[in-house]
ZALO-118927 format. One record per atom (N, C-alpha, C): residue in one letter; x, y, z. Coordinates in steps of 0.05 Angstrom, whole numbers, padded with zeros to 5 digits, always signed. Example, Ala and Ser with C-alpha at 12.3 -4.5 7.8 and 13.67 -1.06 7.14 Angstrom:
residues 2
a+00264-00114+00156 a+00246-00090+00156 a+00264-00066+00156 s+00257-00045+00142 s+00273-00021+00143 s+00258+00001+00157 
END
This chain:
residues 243
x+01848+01310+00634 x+01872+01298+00644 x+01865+01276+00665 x+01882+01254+00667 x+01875+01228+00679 x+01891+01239+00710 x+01873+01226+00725 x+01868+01234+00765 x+01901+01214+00766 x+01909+01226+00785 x+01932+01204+00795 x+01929+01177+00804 x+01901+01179+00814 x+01895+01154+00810 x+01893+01126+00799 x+01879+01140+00775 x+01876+01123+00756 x+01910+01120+00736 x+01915+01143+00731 x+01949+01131+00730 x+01955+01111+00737 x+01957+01111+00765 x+01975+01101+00780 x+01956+01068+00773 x+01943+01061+00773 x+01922+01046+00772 x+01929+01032+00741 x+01922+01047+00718 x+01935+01043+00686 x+01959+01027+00690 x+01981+01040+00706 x+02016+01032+00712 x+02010+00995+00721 x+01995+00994+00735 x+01996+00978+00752 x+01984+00954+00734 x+01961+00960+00722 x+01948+00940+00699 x+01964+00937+00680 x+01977+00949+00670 x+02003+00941+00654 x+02017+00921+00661 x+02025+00929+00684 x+02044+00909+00697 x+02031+00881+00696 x+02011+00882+00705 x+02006+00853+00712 x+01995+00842+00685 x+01977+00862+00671 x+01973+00846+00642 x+02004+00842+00627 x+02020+00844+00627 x+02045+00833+00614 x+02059+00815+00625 x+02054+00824+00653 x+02069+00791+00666 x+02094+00798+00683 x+02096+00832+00681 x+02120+00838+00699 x+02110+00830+00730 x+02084+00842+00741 x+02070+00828+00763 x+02058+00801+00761 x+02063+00778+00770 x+02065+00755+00765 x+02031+00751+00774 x+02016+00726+00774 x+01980+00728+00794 x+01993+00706+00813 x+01983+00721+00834 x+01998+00702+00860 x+02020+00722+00876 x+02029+00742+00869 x+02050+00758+00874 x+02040+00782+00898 x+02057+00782+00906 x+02044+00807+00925 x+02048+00830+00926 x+02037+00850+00913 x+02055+00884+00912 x+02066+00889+00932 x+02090+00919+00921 x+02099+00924+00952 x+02081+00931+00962 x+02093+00936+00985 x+02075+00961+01013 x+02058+00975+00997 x+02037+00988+01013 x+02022+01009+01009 x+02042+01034+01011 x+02067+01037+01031 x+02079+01052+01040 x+02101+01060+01008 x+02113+01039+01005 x+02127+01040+00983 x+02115+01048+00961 x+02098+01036+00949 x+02081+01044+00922 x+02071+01075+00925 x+02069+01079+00950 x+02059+01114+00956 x+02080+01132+00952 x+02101+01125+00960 x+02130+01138+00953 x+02141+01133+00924 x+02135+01110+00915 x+02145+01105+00886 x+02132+01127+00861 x+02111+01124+00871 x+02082+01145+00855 x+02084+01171+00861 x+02099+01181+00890 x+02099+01205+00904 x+02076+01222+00901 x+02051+01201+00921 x+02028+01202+00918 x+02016+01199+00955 x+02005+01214+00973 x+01990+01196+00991 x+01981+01176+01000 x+01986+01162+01015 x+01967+01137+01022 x+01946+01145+01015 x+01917+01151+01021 x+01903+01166+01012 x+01897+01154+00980 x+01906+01166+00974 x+01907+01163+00927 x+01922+01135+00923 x+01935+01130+00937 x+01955+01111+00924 x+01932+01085+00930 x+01909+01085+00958 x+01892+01063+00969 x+01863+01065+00947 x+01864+01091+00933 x+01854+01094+00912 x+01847+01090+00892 x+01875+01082+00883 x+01883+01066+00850 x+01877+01043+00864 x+01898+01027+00882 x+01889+01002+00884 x+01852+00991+00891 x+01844+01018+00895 x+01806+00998+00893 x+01804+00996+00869 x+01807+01019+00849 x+01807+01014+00822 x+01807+00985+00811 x+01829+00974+00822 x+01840+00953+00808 x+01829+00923+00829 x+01818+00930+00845 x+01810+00907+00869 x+01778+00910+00853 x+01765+00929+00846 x+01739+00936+00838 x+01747+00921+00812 x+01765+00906+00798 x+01761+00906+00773 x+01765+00880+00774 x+01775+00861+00800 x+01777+00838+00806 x+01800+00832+00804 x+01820+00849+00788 x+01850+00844+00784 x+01870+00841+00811 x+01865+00851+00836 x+01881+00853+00856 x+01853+00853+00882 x+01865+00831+00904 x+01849+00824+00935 x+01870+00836+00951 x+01861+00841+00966 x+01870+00853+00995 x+01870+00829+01007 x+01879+00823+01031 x+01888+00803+01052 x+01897+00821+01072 x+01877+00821+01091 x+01879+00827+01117 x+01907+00815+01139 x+01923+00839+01142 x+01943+00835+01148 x+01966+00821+01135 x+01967+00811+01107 x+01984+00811+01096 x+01996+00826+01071 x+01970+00842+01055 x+01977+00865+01043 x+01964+00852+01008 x+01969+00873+00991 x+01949+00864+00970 x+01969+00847+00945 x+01952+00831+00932 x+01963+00811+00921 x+01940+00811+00890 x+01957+00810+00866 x+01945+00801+00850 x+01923+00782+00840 x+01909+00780+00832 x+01888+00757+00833 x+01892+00735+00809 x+01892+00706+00815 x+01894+00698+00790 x+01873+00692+00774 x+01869+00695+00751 x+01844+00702+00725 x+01823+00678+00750 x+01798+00687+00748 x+01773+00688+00766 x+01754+00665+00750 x+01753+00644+00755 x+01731+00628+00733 x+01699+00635+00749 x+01694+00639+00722 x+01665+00642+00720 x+01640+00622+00734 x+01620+00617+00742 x+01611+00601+00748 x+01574+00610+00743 x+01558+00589+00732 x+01529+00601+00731 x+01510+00597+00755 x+01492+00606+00755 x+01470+00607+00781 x+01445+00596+00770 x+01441+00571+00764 x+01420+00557+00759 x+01388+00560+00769 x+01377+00572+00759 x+01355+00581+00777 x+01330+00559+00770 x+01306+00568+00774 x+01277+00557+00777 x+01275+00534+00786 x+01282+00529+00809 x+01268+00506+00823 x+01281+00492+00831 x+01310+00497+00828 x+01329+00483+00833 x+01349+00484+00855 x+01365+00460+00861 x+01383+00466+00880 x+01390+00496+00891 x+01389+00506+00916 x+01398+00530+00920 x+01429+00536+00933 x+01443+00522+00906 x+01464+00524+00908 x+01485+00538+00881 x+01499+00563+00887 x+01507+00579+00868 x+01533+00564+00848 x+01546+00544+00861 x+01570+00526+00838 x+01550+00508+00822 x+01546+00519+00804 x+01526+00496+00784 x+01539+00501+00754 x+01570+00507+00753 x+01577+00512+00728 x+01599+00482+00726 x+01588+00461+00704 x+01605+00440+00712 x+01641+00437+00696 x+01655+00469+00705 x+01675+00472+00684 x+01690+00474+00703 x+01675+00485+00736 x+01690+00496+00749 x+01699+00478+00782 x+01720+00479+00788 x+01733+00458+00815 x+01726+00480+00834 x+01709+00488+00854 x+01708+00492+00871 x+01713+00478+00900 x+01727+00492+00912 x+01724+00478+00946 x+01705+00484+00967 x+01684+00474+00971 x+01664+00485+00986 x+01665+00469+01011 x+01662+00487+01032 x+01657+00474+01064 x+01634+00493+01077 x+01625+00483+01106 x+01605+00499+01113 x+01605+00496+01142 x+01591+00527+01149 x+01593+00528+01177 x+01566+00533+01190 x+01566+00509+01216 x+01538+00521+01223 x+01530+00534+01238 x+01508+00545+01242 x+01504+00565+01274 x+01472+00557+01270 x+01467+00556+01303 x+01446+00553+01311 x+01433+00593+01331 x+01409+00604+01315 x+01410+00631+01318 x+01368+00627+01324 x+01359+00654+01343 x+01338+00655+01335 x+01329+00676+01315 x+01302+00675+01307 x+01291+00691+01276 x+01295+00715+01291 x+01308+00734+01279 x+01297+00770+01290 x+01307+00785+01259 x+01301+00800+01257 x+01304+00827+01232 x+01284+00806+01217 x+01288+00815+01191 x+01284+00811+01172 x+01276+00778+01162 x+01299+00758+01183 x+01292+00736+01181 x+01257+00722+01187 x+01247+00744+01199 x+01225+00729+01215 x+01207+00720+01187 x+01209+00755+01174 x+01189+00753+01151 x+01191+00735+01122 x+01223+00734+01130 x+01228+00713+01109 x+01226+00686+01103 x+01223+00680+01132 x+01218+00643+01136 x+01193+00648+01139 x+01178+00664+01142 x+01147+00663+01163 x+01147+00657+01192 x+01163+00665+01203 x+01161+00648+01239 x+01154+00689+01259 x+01154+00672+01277 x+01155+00693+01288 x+01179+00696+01315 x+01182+00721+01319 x+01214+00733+01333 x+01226+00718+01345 x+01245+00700+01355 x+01262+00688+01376 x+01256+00661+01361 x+01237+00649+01348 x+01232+00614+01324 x+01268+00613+01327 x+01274+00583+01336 x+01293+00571+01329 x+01302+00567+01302 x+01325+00570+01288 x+01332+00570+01263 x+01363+00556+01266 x+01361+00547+01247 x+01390+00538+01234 x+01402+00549+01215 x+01424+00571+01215 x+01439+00577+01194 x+01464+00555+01181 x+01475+00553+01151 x+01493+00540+01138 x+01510+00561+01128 x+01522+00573+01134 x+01546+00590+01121 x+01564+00579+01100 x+01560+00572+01073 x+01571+00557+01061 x+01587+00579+01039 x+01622+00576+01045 x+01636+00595+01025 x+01656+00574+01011 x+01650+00577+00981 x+01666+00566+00963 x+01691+00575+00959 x+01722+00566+00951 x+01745+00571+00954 x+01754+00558+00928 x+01770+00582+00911 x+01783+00576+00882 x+01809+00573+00891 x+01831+00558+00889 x+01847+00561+00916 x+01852+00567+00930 x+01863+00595+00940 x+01863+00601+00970 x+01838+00625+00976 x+01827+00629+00952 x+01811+00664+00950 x+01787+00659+00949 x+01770+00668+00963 x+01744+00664+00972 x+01724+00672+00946 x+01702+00651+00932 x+01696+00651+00910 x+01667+00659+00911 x+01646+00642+00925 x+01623+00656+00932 x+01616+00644+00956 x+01595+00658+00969 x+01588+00655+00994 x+01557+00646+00986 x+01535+00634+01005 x+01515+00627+01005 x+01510+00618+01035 x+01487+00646+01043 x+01467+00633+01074 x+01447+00616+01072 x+01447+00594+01088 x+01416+00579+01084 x+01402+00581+01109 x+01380+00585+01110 x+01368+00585+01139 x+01345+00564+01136 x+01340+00548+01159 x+01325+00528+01158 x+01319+00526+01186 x+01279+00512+01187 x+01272+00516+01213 x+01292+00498+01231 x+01285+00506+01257 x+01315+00487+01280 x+01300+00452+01269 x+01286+00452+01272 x+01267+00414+01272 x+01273+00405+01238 x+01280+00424+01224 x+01280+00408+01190 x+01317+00405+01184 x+01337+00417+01214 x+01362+00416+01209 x+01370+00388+01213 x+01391+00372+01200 x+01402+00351+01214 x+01407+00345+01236 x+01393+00328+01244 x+01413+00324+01284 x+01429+00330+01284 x+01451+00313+01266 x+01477+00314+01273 x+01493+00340+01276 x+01479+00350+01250 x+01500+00383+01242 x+01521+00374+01225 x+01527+00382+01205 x+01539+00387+01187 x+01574+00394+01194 x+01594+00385+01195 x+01625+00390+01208 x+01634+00412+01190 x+01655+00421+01199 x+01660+00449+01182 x+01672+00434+01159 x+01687+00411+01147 x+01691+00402+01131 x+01673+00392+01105 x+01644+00398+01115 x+01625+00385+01101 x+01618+00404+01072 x+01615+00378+01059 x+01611+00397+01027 x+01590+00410+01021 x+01589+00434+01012 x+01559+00440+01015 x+01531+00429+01005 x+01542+00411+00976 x+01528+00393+00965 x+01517+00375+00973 x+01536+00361+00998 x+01525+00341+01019 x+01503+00349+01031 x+01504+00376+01040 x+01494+00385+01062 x+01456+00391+01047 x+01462+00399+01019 x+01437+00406+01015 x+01416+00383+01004 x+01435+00360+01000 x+01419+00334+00990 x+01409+00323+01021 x+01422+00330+01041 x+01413+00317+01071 x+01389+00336+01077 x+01385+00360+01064 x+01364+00382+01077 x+01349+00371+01060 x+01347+00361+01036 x+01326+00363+01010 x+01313+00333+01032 x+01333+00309+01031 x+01311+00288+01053 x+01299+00294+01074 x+01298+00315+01094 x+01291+00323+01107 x+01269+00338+01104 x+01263+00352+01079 x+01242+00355+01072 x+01220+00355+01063 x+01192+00364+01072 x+01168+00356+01058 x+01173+00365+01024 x+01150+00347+01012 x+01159+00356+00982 x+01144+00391+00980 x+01169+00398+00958 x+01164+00431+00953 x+01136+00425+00941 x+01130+00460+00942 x+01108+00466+00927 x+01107+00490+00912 x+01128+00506+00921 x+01131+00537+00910 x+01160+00548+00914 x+01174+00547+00896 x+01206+00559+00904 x+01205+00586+00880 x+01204+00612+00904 x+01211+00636+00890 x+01237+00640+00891 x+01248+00658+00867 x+01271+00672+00870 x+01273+00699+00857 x+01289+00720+00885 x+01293+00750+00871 x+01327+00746+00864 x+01320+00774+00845 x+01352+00766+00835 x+01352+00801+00835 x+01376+00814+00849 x+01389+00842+00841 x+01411+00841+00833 x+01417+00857+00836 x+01460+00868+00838 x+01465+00898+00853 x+01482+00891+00860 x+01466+00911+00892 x+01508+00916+00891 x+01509+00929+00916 x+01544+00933+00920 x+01550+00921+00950 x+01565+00901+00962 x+01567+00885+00975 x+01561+00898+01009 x+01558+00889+01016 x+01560+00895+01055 x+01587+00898+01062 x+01595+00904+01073 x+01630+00906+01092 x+01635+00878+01095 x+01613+00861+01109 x+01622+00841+01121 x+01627+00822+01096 x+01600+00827+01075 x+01614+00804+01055 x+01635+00806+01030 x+01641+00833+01032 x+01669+00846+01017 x+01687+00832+01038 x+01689+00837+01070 x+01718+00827+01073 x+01714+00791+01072 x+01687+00774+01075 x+01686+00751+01072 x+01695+00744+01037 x+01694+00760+01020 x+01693+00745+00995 x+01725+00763+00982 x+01734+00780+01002 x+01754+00789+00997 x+01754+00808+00975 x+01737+00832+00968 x+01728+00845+00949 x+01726+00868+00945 x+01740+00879+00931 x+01727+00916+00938 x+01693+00919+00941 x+01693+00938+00957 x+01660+00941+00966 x+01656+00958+00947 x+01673+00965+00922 x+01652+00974+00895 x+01649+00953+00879 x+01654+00935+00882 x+01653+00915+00865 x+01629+00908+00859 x+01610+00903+00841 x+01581+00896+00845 x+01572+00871+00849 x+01561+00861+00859 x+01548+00833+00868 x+01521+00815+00851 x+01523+00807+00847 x+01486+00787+00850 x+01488+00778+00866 x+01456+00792+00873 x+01447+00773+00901 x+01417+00761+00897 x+01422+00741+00904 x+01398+00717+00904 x+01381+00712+00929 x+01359+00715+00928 x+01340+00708+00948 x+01324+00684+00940 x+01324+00658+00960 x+01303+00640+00939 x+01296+00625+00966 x+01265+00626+00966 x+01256+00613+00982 x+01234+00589+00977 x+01238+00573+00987 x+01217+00551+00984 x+01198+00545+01003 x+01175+00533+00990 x+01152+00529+01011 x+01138+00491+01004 x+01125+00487+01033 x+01123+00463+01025 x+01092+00460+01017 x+01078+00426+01013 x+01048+00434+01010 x+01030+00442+01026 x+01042+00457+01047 x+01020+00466+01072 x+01028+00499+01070 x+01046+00508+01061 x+01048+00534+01056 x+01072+00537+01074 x+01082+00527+01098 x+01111+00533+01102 x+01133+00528+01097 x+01152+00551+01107 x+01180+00558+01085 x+01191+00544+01112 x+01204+00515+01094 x+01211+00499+01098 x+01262+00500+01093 x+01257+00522+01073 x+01289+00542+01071 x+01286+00564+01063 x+01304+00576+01069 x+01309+00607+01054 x+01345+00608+01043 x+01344+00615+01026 x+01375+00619+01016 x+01385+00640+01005 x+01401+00658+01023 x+01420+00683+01003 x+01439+00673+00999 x+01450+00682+00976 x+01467+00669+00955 x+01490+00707+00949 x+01505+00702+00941 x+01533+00732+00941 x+01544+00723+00921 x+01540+00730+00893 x+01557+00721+00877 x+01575+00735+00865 x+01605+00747+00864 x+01613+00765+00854 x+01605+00780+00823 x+01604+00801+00814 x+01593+00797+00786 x+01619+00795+00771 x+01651+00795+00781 x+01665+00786+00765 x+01668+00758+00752 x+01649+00735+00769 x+01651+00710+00763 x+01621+00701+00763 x+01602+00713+00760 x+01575+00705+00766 x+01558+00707+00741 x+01550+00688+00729 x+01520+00699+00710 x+01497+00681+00723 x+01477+00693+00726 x+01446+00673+00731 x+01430+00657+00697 x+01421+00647+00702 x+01398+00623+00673 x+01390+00613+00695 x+01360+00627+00684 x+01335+00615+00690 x+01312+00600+00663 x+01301+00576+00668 x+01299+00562+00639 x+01268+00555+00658 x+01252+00560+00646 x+01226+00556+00644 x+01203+00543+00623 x+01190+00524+00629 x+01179+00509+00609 x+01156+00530+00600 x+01159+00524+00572 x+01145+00545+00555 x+01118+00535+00546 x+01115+00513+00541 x+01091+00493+00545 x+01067+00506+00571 x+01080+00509+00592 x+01060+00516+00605 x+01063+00554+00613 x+01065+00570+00590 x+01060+00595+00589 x+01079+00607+00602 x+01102+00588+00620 x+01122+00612+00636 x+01146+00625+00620 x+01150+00643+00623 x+01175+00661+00608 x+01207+00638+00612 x+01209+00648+00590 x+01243+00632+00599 x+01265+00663+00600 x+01280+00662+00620 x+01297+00700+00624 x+01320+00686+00623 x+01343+00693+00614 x+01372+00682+00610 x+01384+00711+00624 x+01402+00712+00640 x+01418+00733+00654 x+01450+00725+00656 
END
């Protein structure tokens, strides 16, 4: 026998796959739908992960949960390339970026190669399908390889990475890891997502001809809208992996 949950959850996908719930629409209350179901808050916040986990319905902090409209897909271009996750040319994204100036500690140290307190430049760059947050991508770069200027929060992220690419010595080695992992708190409520939702996540770091990592880039790609291709020349013995 099906959990009230998921009922309540079934009810609800109905609705919106037919069109009684419009995409863009905002369900009632949590309060109401709990009484309509004569179900707990509790179960009733239940069904709706169901359906936030399935990409069909976002939460909005302080205004309550809202249908999603159909999610375009977008690919993650890998080997050697821009480390930038909109590389699907089907799709209008709005990208802007934010910067912070931070020193290396955790994990960053080992990632760039520097050691604890190294000046760094972070790019917080999150893409926007109209109003709903589409993917996110961190770039960290040493403080001396960032733009003087800094990048305005208006700035496209594309701008921003053709100004880092002049700034740089020529590459010599750009790795990339690829998982799918289940999001952090912070980048579920940044990307607006149930935190069961599953993710790709991208690590890709580049090095220049002296051996320093000259960027590092995490990349958050939802897996409701995310596939990776990686294309490798076969001529010289490397695997080609399509994901």
């Amino acid at each position: 026998m099906a959990s009230r949950r998921h009922v309540i959850a079934d009810d609800l996908r109905t609705q919106i796959s037919t069109g009684r719930i419009k995409a863009g629409e905002r369900l009632p209350s949590e309060a109401h739908l709990a009484a309509r179901y004569a179900v707990s808050t509790p179960t009733l916040r239940s069904a709706l992960a169901v359906l936030q986990g399935e990409g069909l319905v976002e939460k909005v902090h302080g205004k309550g949960n809202f249908v999603r409209h159909p999610v375009q897909r977008i690919t993650y271009v890998g080997g050697g390339r821009t480390p930038d996750a909109q590389t699907a040319t089907d799709v209008a994204l709005r990208m802007t970026v934010r910067t912070t100036h931070l020193p290396a500690r955790g994990d960053l140290t080992a990632l760039l190669r520097v050691s604890a307190s190294s000046p760094l430049t972070e790019f917080l760059c999150l893409s926007h399908e109209g109003k709903s947050p589409h993917s996110l991508a961190l770039i960290y770069v040493p403080r001396d390889l960032a733009p003087a200027d800094g990048p305005s929060e208006s700035t496209l992220c594309e701008e921003l990475l053709v100004r880092l690419r002049e700034l740089h010595p020529p590459l010599a080695e750009v790795q990339e890891r690829v998982s799918a992992r289940f999001p952090t708190p912070r980048e579920a409520v940044t990307l607006r997502i149930s935190s069961a939702m599953p993710v790709l996540a991208v690590t890709r770091v580049a090095t220049d001809t002296t051996g320093r990592v000259v960027e590092a880039a995490r990349l958050v790609l939802p897996g409701d809208r995310a596939d990776a291709l990686f294309t490798h020349d076969t001529m010289s013995g490397d695997k080609r992996t399509e994901g």
